[in-house]
N, C-alpha and C positions, 0 to 999 in steps of 0.2 A: 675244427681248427683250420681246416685246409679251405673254407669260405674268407677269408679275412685276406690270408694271401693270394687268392685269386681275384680281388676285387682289387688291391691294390699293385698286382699287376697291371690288371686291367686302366687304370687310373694311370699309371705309367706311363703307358702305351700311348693314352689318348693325348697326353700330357705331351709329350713328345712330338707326336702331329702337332697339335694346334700352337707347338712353339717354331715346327719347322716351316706352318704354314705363314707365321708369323714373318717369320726371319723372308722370308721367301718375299711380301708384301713391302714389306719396310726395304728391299732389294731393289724388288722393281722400281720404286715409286724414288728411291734414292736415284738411278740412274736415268730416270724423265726430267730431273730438278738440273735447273742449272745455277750453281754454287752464286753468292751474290758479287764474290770478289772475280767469278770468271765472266759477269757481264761487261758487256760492253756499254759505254755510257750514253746516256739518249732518255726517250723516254718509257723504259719500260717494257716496251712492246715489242722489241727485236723477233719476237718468237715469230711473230705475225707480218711479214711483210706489207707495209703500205696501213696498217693500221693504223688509228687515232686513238691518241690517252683519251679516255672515257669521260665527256663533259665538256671537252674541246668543242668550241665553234667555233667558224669565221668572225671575223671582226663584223664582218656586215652583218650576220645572222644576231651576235648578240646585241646592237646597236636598235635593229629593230625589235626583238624582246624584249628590250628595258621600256622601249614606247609602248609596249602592249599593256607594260605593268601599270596600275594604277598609282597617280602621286600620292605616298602613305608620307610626304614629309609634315612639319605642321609649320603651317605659316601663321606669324603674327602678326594682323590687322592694326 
């Protein structure tokens, strides 16, 4: 009888860690975040100074891109 409650002690214990390792995780990871209403407005990227939103090009850069693309329009003869 005394194996039953030694097992679920056991299970208690472990139970307990892996809830305070838990709590501890979801802690850190809370305190890295910054809330959406305490940003400031822009694009994004504040975290990163001097950064670019992701897909951003120059005006010239895409200008000569779309020339590199092939004309997929259809024209009618």
């Amino acid at each position: 009888m005394s194996e039953p409650n030694k097992n679920r002690k056991t299970f208690i214990v472990v139970f307990i860690i892996f809830l305070l390792i838990i709590i501890f995780l979801v802690i850190d990871m809370a305190s890295r975040t910054t809330a959406p209403w305490n940003r400031t407005k822009g694009t994004g990227t504040d975290a990163i100074p001097g950064a670019v939103a992701p897909g951003a090009l120059p005006l010239s850069d895409s200008v000569v891109l779309d020339s590199l693309l092939p004309d997929t329009t259809y024209h009618q003869d």
